[in-house]
NULOSE-134953 format. One line per 3 residues: their letters; for each residue y, z, x negated of C-alpha. Coordinates in Angstrom, 3 decimals, always signed. Layout:
<pts>
a) Y:Z:X; ...
</pts>
This chain:
<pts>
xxx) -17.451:+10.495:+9.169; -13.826:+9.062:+10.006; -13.179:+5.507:+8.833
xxx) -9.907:+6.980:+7.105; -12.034:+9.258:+4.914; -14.460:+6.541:+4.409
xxx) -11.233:+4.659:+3.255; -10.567:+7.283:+0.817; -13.738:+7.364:-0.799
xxx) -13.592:+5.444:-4.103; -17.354:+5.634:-5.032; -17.704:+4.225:-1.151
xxx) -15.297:+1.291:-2.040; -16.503:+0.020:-5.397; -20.007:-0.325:-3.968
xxx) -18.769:-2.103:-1.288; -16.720:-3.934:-3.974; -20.176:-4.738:-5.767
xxx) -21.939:-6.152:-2.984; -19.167:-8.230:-1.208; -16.913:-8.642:-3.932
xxx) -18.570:-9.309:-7.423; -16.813:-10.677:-10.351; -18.334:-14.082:-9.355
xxx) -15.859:-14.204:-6.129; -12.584:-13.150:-8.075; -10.955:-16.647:-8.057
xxx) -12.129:-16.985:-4.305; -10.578:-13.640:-3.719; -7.412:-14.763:-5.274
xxx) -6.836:-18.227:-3.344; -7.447:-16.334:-0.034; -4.887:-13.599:-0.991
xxx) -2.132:-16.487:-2.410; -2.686:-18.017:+1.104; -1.829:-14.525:+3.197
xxx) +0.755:-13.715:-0.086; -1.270:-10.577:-1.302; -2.508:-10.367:-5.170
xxx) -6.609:-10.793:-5.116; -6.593:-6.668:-5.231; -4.556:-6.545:-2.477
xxx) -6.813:-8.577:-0.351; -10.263:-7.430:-1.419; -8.832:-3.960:-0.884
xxx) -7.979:-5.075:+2.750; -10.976:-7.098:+3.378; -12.693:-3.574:+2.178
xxx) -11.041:-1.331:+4.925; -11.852:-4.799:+7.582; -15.750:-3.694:+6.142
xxx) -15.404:+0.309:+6.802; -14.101:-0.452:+10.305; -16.510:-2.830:+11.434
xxx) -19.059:+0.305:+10.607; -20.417:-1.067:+7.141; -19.089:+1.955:+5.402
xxx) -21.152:+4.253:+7.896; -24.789:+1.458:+6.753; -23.622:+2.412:+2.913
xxx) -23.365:+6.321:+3.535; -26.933:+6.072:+5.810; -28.453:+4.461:+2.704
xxx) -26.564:+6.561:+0.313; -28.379:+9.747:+2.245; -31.790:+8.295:+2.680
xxx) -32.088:+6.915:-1.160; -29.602:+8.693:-3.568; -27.709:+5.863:-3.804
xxx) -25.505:+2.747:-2.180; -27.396:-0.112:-1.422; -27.031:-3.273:-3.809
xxx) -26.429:-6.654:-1.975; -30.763:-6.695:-2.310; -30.806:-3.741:+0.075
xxx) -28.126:-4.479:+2.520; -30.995:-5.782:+5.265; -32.492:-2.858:+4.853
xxx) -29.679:-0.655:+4.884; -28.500:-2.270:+8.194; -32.341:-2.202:+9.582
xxx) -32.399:+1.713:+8.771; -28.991:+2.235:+10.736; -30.343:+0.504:+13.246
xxx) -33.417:+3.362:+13.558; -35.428:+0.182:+13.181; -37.389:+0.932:+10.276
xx) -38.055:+4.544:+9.154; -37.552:+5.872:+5.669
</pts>
């Protein structure tokens, strides 16, 4: 799948959200995007599209496909191990 459909895909995005960007990280999120002069959406949402290209959002759709569901930060070795072809499902 293209990174600009991955981009699109909003069930894609807020499990990406979940893992790197939980509520915890909010204010963090915020500083960063004062310092760049984007709103804390503005720069998660960015730093979510920097995830999809580096080939994150291709791990989340593997798992997605092998377990009915996107990894939670818990899985994400795994995830990454099975996109890999290191460990069979």
């Amino acid at each position: 799948m293209e990174n600009e459909e991955l981009k699109k895909d909003q069930e894609l995005r807020a499990a990406m959200r979940e893992v790197y960007w939980p509520a915890t990280r909010l204010a963090v999120a915020g500083v960063w995007g004062r310092r760049v002069n984007m709103t804390a959406e503005e720069f998660i949402n960015t730093e979510i599209d920097n995830l999809i290209d580096s080939g994150l959002g291709e791990v989340f759709k593997i798992f997605r496909t092998n377990h009915g569901h996107y990894p939670a930060l818990a899985d994400m070795q795994r995830a990454l191990k099975e996109c890999r072809g290191e460990q069979r499902v």
